[in-house]
C-alpha positions as CSV (number, residue, x, y, z in Angstrom):
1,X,-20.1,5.5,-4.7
2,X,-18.6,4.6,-8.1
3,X,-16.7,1.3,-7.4
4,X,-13.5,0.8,-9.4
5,X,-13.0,-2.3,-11.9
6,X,-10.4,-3.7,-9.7
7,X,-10.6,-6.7,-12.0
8,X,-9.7,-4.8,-14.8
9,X,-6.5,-3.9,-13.0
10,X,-5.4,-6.6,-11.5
11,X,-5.3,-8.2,-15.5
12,X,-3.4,-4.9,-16.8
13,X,-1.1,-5.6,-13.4
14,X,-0.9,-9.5,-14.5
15,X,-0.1,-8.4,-18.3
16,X,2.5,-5.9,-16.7
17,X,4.5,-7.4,-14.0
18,X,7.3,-8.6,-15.6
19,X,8.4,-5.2,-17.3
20,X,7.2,-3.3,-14.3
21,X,9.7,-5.6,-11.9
22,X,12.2,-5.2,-14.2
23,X,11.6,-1.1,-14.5
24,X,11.6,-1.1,-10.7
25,X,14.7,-2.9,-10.4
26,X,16.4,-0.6,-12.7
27,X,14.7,2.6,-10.7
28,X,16.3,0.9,-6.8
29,X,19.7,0.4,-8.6
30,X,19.6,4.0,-10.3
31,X,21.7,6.6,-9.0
32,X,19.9,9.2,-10.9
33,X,19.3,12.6,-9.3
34,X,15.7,13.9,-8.9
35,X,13.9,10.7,-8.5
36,X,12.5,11.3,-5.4
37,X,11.0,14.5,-6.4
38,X,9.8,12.6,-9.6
39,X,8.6,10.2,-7.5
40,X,6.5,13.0,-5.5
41,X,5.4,14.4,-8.8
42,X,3.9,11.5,-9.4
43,X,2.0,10.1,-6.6
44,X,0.3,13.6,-6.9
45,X,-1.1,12.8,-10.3
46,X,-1.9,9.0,-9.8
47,X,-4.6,10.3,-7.1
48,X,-6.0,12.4,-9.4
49,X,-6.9,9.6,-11.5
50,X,-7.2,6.6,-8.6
51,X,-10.0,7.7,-5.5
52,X,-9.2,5.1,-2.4
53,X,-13.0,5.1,-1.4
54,X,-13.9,3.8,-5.1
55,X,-11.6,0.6,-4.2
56,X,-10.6,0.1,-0.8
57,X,-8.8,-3.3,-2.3
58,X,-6.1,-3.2,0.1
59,X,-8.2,-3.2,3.0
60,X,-10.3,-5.9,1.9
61,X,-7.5,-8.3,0.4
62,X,-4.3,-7.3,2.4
63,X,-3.7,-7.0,6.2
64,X,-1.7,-4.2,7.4
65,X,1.5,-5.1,9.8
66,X,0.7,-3.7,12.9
67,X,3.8,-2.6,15.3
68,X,3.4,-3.1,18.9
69,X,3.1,0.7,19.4
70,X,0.3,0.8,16.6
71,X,-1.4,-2.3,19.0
72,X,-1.2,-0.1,22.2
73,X,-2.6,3.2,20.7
74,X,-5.6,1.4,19.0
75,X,-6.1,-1.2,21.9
76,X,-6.6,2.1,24.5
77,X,-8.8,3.4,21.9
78,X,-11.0,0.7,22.4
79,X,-10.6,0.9,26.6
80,X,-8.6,-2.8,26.0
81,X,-5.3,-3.9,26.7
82,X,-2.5,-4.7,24.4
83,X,-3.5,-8.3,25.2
84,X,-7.0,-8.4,24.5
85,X,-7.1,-6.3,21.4
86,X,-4.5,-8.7,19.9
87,X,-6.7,-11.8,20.8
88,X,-9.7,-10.4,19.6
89,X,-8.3,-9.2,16.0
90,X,-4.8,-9.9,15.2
91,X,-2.2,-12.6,14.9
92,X,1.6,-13.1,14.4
93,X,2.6,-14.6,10.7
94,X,5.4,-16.6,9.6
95,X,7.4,-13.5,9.6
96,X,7.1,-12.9,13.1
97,X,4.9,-9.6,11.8
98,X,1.6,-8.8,13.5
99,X,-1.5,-8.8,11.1
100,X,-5.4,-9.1,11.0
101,X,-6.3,-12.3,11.9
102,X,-9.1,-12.5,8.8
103,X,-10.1,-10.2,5.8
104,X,-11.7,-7.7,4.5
105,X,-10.0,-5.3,8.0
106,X,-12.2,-5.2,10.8
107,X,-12.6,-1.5,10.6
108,X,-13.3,-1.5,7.0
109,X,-16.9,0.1,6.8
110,X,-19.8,0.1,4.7
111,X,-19.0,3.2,2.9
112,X,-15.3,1.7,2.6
113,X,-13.7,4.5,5.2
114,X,-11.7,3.5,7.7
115,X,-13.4,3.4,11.2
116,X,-10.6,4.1,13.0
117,X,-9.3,6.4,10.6
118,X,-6.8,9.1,12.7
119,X,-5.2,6.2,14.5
120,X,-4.9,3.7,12.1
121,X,-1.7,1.5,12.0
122,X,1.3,3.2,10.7
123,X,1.6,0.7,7.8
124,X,-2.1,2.1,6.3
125,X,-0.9,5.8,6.6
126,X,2.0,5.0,4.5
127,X,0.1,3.3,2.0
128,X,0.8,2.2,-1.1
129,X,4.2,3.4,-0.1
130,X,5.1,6.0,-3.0
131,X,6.7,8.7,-1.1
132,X,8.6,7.2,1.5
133,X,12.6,8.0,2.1
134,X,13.7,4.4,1.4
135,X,11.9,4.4,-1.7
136,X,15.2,2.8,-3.7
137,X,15.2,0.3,-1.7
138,X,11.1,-0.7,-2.3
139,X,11.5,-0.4,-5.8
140,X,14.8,-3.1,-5.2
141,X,12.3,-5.4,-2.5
142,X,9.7,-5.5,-5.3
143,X,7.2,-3.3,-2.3
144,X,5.4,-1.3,-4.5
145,X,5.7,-3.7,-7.6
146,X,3.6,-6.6,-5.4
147,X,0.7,-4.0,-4.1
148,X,0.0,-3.9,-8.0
149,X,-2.0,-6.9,-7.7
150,X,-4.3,-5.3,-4.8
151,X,-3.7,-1.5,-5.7
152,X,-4.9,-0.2,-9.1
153,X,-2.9,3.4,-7.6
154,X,0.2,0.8,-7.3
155,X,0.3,-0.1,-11.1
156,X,-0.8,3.3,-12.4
157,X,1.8,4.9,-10.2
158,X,4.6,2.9,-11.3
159,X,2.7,3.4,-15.3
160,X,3.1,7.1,-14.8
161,X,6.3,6.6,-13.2
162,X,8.0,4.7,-16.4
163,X,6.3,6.9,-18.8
164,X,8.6,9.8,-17.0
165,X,12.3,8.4,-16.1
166,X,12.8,5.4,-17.9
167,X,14.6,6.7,-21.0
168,X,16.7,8.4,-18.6
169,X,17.9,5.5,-16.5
């Protein structure tokens, strides 16, 4: 398995941040028609370029935010109850939001597939985010913009992404 220079990235990402908060600010506050198709344009070409089993990043440095019905369907999974799955792997953060208690994810494995792959928490399905209906208001909340550091698809997604509409903003 070819690994990704994540590295390499997250210094592009570092170098970038500023303009690309600022591009996604401009993107949340745009009226502009079309972006959401853009925006699906896009995520289509980013994973052409960005394979998730070369990295694996976010599942190694971030924790998902589990909701209680993600809990439930992955705690019967594992013949456990809501209670004992939480104590075993997952914790409550400042934000009140339910997370992995450590990192890299507990059902990271070797090969950097997921091991509980077709039940996984909603919050890793959706990952990095791209295509979701409320994508204004990500752009706005800086979402996508702070996976950069984790997510080389993140920055090359929002790359690609100015490259295409910014002129037209």
């Amino acid at each position: 398995m070819a690994e990704l220079n994540v590295k390499k990235y997250q210094r592009r990402a570092a170098r970038k941040k500023k303009d690309l908060v600022k591009f996604m600010r401009k993107v949340g506050k745009s009226t502009k028609r079309g972006i959401l198709k853009t925006v699906a344009e896009v995520d289509k070409e980013v994973w052409k370029e960005v394979a998730c089993l070369d990295c694996a990043n976010c599942c190694k440095k971030m924790t998902p935010t589990y909701t209680r019905k993600d809990v439930n369907r992955i705690a019967a999974h594992f013949k456990m109850t809501y209670k004992e799955f939480y104590h075993k792997w997952l914790k409550t953060d400042t934000n009140k939001d339910i997370i992995n208690k450590k990192t890299p994810c507990q059902f990271l494995g070797k090969d950097n597939k997921c091991t509980i792959y077709s039940i996984r928490p909603s919050d890793c399905a959706g990952f990095p985010h791209f295509t979701r209906k409320d994508f204004r208001y990500q752009a706005q909340e800086k979402t996508i913009v702070n996976n950069i550091s984790y997510c080389p698809a993140s920055l090359v997604f929002i790359e690609k992404l100015q490259a295409r509409i910014e002129d037209d903003l």
